[in-house]
LUMPABA-403722 format. One record per residue: residue number from 1; x, y, z of N, C-alpha, C in turn; residue in one letter. Coordinates in steps of 0.2 Angstrom, whole numbers, m for minus. Atoms other than C-alpha are relative to their C-alpha. Example, Ala and Ser with C-alpha at 12.3 -4.5 7.8 and 13.67 -1.06 7.14 Angstrom:
LUMPABA-403722
NODE | rotor | n_east | n_north | n_up | ca_east | ca_north | ca_up | c_east | c_north | c_up | lummar
NODE | 1 | 4 | m6 | 0 | 62 | m22 | 39 | 4 | 6 | 0 | a
NODE | 2 | m4 | m6 | m1 | 68 | m5 | 36 | m4 | 5 | 3 | s
end
This chain:
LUMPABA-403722
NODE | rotor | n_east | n_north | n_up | ca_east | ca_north | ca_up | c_east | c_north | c_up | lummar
NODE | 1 | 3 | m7 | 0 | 285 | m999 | m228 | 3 | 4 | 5 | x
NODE | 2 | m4 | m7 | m4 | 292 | m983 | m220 | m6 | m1 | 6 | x
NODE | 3 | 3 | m6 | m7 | 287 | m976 | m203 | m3 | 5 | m2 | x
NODE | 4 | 3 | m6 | 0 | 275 | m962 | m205 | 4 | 4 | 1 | x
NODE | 5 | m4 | m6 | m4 | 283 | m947 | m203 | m1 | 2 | 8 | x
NODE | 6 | 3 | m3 | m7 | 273 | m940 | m188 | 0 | m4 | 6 | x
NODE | 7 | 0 | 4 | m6 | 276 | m956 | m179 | 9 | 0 | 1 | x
NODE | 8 | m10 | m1 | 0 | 298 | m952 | m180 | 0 | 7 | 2 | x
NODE | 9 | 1 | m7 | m7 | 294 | m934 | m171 | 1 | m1 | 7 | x
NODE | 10 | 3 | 0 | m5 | 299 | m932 | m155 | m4 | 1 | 4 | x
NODE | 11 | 6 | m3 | m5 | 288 | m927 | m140 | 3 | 6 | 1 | x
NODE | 12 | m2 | m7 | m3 | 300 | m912 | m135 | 8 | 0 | m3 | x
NODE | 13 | m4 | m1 | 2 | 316 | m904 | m138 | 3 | 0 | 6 | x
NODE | 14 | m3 | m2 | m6 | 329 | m902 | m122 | 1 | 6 | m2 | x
NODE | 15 | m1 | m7 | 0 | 330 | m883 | m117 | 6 | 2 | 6 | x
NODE | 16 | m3 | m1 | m7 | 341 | m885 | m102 | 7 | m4 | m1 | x
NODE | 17 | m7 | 5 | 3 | 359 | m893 | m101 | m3 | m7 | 5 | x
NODE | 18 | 0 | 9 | m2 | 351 | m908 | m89 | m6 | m3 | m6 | x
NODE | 19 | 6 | 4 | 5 | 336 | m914 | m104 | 7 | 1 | m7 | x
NODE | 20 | m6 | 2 | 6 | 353 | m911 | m118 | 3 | m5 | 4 | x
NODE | 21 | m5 | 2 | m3 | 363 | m920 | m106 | m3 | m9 | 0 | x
NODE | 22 | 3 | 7 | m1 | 348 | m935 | m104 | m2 | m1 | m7 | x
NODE | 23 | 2 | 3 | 7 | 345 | m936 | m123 | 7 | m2 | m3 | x
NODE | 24 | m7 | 1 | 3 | 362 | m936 | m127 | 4 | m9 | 3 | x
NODE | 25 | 1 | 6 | m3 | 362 | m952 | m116 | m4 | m5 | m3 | x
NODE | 26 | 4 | 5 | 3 | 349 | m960 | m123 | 3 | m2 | m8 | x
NODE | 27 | m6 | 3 | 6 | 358 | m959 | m142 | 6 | m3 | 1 | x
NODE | 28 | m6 | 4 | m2 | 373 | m965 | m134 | m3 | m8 | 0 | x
NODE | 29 | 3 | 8 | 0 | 362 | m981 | m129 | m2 | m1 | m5 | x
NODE | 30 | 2 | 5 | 7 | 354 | m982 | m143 | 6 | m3 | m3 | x
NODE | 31 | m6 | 3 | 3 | 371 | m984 | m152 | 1 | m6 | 1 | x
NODE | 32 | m2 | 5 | m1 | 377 | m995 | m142 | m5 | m7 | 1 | x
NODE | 33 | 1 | 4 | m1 | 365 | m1004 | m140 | m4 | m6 | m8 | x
NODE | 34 | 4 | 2 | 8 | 359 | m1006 | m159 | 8 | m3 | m3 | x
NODE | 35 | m5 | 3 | 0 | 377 | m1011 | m162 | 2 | m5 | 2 | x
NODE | 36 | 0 | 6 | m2 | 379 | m1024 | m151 | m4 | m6 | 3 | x
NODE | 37 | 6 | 3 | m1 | 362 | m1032 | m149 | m3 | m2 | m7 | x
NODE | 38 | 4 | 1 | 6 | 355 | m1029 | m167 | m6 | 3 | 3 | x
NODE | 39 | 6 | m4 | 0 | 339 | m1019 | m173 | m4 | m5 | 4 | x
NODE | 40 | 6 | 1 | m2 | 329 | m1033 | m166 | 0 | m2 | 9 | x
NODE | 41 | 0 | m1 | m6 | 334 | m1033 | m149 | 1 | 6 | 2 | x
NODE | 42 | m1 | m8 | m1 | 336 | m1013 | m149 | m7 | 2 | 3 | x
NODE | 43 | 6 | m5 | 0 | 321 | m1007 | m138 | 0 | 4 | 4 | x
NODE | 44 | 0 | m5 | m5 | 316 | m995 | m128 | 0 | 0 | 7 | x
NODE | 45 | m3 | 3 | m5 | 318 | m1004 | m112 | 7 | m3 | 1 | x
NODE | 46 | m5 | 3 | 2 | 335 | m1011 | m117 | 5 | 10 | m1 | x
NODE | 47 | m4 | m7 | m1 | 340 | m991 | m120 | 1 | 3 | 5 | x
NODE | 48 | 2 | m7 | m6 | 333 | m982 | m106 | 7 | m5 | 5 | x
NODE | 49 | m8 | 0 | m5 | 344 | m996 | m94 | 5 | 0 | m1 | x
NODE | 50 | m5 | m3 | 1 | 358 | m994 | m105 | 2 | 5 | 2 | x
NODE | 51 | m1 | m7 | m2 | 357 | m974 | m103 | 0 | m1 | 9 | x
NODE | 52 | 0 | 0 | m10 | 355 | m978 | m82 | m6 | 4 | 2 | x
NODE | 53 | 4 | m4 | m1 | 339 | m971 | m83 | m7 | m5 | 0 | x
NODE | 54 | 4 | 1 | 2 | 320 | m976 | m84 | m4 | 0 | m5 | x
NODE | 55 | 5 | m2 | 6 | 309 | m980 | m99 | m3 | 5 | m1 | x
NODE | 56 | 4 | m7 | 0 | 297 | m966 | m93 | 4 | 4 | m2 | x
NODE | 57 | m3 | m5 | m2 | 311 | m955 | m93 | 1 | 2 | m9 | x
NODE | 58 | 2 | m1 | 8 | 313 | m961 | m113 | m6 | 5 | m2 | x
NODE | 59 | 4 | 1 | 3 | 297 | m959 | m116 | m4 | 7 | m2 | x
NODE | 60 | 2 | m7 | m1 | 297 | m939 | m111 | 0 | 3 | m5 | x
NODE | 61 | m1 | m3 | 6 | 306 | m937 | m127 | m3 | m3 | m6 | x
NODE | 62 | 1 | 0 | 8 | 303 | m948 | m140 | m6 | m7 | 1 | x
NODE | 63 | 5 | 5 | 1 | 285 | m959 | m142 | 3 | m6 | m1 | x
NODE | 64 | 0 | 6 | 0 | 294 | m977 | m146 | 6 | 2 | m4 | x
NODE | 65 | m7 | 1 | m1 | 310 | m983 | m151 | 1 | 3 | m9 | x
NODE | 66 | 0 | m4 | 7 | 307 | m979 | m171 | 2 | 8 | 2 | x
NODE | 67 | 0 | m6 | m2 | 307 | m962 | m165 | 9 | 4 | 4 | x
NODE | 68 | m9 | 0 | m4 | 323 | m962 | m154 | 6 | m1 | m6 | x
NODE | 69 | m3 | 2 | 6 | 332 | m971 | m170 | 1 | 5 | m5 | x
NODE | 70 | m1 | m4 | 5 | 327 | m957 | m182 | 4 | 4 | 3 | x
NODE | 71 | m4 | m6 | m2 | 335 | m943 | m170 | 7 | m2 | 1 | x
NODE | 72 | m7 | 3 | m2 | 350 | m954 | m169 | 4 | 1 | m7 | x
NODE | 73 | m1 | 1 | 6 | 351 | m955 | m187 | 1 | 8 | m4 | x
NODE | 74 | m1 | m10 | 1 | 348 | m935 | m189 | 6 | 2 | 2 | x
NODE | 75 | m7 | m3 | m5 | 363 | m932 | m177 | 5 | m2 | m5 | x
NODE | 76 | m7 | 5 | 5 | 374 | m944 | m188 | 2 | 4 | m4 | x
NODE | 77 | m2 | m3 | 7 | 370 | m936 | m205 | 1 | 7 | 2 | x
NODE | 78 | m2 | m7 | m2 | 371 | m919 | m196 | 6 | 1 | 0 | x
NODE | 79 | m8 | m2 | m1 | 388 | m922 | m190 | 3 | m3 | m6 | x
NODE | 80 | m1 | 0 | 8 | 394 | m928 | m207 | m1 | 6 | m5 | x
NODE | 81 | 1 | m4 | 3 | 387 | m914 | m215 | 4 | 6 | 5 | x
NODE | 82 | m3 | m6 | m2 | 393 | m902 | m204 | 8 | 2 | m1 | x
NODE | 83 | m5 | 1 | 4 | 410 | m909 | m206 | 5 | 2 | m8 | x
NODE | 84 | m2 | m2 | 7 | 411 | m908 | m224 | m2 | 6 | m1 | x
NODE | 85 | 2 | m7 | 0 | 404 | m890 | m224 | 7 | 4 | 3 | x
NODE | 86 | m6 | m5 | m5 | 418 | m883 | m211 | 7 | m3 | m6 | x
NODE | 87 | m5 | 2 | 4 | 431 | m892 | m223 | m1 | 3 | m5 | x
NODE | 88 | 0 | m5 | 4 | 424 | m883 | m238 | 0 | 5 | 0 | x
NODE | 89 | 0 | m7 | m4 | 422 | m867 | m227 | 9 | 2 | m2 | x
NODE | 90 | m9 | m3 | 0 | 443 | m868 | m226 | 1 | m1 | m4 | x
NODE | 91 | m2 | 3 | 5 | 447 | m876 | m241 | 0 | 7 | m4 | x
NODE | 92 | 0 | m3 | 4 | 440 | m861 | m251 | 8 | 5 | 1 | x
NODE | 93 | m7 | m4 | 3 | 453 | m853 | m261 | 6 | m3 | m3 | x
NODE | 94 | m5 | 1 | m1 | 465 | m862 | m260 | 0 | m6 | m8 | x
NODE | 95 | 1 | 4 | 10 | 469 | m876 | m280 | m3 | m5 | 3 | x
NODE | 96 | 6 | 3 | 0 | 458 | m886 | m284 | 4 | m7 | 2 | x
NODE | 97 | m1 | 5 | m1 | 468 | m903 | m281 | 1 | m2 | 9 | x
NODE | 98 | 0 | m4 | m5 | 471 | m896 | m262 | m7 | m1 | 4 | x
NODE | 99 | 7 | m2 | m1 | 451 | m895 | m262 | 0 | m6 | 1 | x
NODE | 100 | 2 | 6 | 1 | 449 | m914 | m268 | 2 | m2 | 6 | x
NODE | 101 | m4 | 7 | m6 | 462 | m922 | m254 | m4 | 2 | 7 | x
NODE | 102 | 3 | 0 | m5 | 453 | m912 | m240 | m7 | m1 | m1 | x
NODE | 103 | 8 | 2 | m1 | 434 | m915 | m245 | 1 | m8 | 2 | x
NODE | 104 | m2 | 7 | m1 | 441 | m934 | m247 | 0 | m2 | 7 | x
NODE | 105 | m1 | 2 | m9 | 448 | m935 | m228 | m5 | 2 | 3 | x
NODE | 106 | 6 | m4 | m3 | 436 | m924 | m222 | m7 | m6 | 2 | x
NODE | 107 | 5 | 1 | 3 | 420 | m934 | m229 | 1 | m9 | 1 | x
NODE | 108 | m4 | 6 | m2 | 431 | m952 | m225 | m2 | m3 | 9 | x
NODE | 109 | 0 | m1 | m10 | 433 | m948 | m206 | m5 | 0 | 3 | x
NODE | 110 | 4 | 0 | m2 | 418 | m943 | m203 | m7 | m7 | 0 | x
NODE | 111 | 2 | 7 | m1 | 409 | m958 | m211 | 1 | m6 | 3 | x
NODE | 112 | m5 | 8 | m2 | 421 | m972 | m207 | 2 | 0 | 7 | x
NODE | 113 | m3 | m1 | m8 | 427 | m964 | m188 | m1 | m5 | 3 | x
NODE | 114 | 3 | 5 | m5 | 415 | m977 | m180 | m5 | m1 | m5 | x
NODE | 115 | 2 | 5 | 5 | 412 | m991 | m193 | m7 | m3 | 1 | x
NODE | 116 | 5 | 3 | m1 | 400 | m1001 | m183 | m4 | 4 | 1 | x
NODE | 117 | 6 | m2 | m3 | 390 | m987 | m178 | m4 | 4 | m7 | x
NODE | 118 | 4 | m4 | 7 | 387 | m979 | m196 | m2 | m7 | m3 | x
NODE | 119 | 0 | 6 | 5 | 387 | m999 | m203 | m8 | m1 | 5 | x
NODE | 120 | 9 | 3 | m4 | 369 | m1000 | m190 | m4 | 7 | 0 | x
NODE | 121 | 4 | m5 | 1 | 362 | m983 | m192 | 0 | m3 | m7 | x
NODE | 122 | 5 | 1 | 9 | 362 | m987 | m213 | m2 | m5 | 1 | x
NODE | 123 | 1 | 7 | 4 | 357 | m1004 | m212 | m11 | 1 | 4 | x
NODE | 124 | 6 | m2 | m1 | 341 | m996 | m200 | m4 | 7 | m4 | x
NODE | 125 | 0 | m7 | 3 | 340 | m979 | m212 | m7 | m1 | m2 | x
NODE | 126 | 2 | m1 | 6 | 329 | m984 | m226 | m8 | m2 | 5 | x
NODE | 127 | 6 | m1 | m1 | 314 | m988 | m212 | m2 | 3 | 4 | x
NODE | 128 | 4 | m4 | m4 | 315 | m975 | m201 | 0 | 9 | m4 | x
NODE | 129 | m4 | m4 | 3 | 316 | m960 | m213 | 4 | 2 | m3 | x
NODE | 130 | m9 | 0 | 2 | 333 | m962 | m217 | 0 | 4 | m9 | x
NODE | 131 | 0 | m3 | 4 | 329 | m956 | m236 | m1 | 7 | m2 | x
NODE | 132 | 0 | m8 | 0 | 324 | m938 | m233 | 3 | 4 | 3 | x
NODE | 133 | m6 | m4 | m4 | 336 | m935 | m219 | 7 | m1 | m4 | x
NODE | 134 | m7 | 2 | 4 | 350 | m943 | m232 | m1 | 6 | m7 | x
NODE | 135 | 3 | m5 | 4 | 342 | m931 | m244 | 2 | 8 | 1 | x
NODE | 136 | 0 | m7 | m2 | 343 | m914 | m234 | 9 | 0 | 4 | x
NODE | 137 | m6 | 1 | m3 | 362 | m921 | m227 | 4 | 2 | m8 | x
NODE | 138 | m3 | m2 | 7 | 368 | m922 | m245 | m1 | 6 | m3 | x
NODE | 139 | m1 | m4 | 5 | 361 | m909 | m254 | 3 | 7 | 4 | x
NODE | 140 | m6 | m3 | m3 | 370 | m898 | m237 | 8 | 0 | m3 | x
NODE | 141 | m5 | 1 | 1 | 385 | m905 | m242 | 4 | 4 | m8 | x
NODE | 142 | 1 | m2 | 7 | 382 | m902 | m261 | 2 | 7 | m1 | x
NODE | 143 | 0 | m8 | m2 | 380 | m882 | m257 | 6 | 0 | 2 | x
NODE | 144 | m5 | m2 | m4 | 396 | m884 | m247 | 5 | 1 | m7 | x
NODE | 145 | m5 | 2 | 7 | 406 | m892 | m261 | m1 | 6 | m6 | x
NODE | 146 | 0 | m3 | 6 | 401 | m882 | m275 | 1 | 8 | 2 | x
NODE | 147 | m3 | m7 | m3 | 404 | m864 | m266 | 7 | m2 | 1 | x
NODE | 148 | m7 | 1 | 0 | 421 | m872 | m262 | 3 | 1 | m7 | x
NODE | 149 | m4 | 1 | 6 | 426 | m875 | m281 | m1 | 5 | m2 | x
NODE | 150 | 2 | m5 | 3 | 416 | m858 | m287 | 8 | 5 | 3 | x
NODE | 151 | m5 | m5 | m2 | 431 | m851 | m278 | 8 | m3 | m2 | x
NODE | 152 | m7 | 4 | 1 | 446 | m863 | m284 | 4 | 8 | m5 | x
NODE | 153 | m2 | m4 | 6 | 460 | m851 | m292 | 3 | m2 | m7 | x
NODE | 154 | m3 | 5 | 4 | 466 | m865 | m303 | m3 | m1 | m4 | x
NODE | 155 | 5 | 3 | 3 | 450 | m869 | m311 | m5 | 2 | m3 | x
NODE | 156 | 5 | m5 | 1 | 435 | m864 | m318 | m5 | m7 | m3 | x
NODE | 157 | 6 | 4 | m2 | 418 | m873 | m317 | m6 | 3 | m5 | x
NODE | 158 | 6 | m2 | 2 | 404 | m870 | m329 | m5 | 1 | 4 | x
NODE | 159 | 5 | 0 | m4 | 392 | m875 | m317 | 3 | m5 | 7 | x
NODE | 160 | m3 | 6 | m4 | 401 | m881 | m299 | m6 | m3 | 4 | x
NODE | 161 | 7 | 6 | m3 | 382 | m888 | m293 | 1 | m6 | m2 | x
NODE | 162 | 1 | 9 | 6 | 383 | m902 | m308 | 7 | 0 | 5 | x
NODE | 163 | m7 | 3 | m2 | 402 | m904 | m302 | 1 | m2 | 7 | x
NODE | 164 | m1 | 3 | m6 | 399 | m905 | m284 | m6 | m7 | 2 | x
NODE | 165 | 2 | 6 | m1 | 385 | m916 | m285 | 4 | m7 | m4 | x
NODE | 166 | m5 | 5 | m2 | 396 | m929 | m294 | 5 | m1 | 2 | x
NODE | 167 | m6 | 2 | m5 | 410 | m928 | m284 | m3 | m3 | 8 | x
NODE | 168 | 4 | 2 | m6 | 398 | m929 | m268 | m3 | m7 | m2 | x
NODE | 169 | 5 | 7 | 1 | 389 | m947 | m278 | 6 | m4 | 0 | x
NODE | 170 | m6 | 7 | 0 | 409 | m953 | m281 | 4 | m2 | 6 | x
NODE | 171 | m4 | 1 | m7 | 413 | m950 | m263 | m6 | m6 | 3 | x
NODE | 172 | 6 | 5 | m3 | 396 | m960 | m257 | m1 | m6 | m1 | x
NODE | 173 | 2 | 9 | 2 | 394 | m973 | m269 | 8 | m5 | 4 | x
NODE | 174 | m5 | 6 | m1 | 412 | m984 | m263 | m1 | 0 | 9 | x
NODE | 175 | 0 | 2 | m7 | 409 | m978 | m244 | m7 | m7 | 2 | x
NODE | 176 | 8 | 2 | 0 | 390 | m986 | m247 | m1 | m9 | 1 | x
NODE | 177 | m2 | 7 | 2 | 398 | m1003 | m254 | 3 | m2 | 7 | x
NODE | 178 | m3 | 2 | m7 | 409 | m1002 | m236 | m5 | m2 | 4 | x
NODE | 179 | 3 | 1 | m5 | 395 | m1000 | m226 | m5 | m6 | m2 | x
NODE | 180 | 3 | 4 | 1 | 385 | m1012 | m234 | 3 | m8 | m1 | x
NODE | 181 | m5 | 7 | 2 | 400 | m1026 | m235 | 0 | m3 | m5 | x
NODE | 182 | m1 | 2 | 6 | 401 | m1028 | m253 | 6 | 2 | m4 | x
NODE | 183 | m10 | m1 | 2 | 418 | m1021 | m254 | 4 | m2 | 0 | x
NODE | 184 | m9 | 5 | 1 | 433 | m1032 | m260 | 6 | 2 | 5 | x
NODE | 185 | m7 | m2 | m5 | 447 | m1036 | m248 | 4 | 7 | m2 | x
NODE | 186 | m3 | m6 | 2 | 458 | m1021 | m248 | m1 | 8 | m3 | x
NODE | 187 | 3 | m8 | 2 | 445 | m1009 | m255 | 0 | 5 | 7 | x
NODE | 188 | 1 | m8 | m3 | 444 | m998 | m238 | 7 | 2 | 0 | x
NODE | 189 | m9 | m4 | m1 | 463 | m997 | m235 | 2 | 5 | m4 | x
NODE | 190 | m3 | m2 | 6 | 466 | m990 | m251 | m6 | 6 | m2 | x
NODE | 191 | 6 | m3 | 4 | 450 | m979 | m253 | 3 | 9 | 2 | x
NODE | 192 | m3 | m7 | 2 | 457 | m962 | m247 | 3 | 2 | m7 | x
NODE | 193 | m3 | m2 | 6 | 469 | m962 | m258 | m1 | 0 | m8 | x
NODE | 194 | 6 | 1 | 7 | 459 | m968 | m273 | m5 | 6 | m1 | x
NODE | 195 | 5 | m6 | 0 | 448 | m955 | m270 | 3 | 6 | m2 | x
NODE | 196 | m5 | m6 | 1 | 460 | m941 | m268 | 2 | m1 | m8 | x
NODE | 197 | 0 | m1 | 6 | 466 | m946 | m285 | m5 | 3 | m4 | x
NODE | 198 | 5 | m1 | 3 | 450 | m947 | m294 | m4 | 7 | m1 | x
NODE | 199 | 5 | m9 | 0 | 442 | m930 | m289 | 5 | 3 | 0 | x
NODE | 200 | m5 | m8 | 4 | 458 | m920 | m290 | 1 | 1 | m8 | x
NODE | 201 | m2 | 0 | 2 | 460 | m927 | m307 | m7 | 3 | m3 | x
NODE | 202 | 6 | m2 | 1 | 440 | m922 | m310 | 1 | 7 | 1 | x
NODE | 203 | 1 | m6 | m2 | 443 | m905 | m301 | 6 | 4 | m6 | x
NODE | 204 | m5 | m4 | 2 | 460 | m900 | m310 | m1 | 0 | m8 | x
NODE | 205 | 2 | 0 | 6 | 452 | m905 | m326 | 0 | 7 | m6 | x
NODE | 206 | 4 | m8 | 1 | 443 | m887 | m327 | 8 | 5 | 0 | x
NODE | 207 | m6 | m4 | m3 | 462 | m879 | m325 | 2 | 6 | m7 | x
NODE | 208 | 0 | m5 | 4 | 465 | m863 | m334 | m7 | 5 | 0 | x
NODE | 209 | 5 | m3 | 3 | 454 | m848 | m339 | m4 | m2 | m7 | x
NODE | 210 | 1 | 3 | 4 | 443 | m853 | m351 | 0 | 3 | m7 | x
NODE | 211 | m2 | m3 | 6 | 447 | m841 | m364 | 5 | m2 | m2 | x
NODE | 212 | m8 | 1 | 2 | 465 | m850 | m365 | m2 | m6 | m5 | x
NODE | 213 | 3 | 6 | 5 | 457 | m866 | m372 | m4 | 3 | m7 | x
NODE | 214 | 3 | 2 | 5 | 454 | m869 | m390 | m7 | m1 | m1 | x
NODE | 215 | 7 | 0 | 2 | 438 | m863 | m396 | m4 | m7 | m4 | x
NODE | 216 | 3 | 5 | 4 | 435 | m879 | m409 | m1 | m5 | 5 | x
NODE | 217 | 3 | 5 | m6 | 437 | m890 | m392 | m4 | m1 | 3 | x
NODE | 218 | 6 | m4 | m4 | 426 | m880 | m384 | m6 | m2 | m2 | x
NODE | 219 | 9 | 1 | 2 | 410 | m880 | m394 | 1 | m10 | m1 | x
NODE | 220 | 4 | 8 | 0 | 412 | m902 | m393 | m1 | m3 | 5 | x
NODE | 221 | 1 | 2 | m6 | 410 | m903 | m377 | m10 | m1 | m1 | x
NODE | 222 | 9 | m2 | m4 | 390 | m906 | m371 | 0 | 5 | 3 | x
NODE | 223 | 1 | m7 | 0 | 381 | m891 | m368 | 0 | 0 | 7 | x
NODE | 224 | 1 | m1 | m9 | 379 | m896 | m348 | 7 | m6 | 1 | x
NODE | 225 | m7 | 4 | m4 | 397 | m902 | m344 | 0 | 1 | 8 | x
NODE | 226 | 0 | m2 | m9 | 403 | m901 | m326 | 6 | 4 | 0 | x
NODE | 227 | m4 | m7 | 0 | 416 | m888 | m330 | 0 | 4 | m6 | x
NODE | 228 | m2 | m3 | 7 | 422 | m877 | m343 | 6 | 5 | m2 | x
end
């Protein structure tokens, strides 16, 4: 069963650079310490004297360690998201297979930078929250993506929403299997570039105006493709 929501709330926000400064410390422990101890030894006593601080001094920000967990997991899927948003901020304009190789690395890096610490955020996600804030991380992403192709010169996208959500479901599902360790030897080394193929060859599909293609082709397509 999930965590209530209202118990994953913290108590206050930092306004000052020393309360950023002592939250900012406390996710660092959490990390470290949820990574090298495991969820079941991760607690709030175990954090604060990682961070070099007092439990009370936790306890100002966030009611109990569930609560610490979610703001750690928000930060995560923040910076991922913010990530791939600043990449599809630059990327507009420029062809569309251009667009696929940097979402890919972009979207890669982010994930993968620091393996252990995203492979112990997901593996605590799904009870503190983790599905609403993976929910409001992606569908940022989604928005990013699909304004990015609305502007490809190479391409033309009947609907680039449908097209960026599955680009965005093909870049998640193989990182998902990594994080989860159900990925065959040599599947991550090879996964940029696997991906880079896949979605340029997705994105470059739509290539041309679409008055240039063949009307009889045209009407067999399904009425909700993901280009046109």
């Amino acid at each position: 069963m999930s965590t209530p929501t209202a118990a994953l709330k913290p108590r206050k926000s930092p306004r000052q650079a020393r309360s950023a400064a002592t939250v900012e410390a406390l996710h660092t422990a959490a990390v470290q310490v949820l990574t090298r101890e495991g969820l079941g030894r991760c607690t709030t006593t175990r954090v604060a004297a990682r961070a070099g601080m007092s439990v009370g001094s936790l306890y100002q920000y966030y009611p109990n360690r569930d609560a610490l967990l979610a703001a750690v997991l928000a930060r995560h899927l923040d910076g991922v998201a913010g990530a791939v948003a600043e990449v599809c901020q630059q990327s507009r304009g420029r062809p569309a297979a251009e667009m696929a190789r940097a979402l890919v690395a972009s979207f890669l890096d982010a994930k993968l930078r620091d393996p252990q610490e995203s492979k112990a955020l997901y593996a605590v996600a799904a009870e503190r929250g983790g599905a609403e804030l993976a929910a409001q991380a992606g569908a940022r992403m989604t928005g990013a993506i699909a304004a990015m192709l609305a502007s490809a010169p190479d391409a033309r996208f009947a609907d680039p929403a449908v097209t960026a959500g599955i680009a965005f479901r093909a870049l998640a599902g193989p990182v998902r299997a990594v994080l989860e360790g159900t990925a065959p030897p040599g599947f991550q080394a090879c996964l940029q570039e696997q991906l880079a193929l896949l979605l340029g060859a997705y994105f470059t599909a739509g290539q041309g105006p679409a008055h240039t293609r063949p009307a009889r082709a045209a009407a067999k397509r399904p009425p909700r493709c993901a280009f046109g």
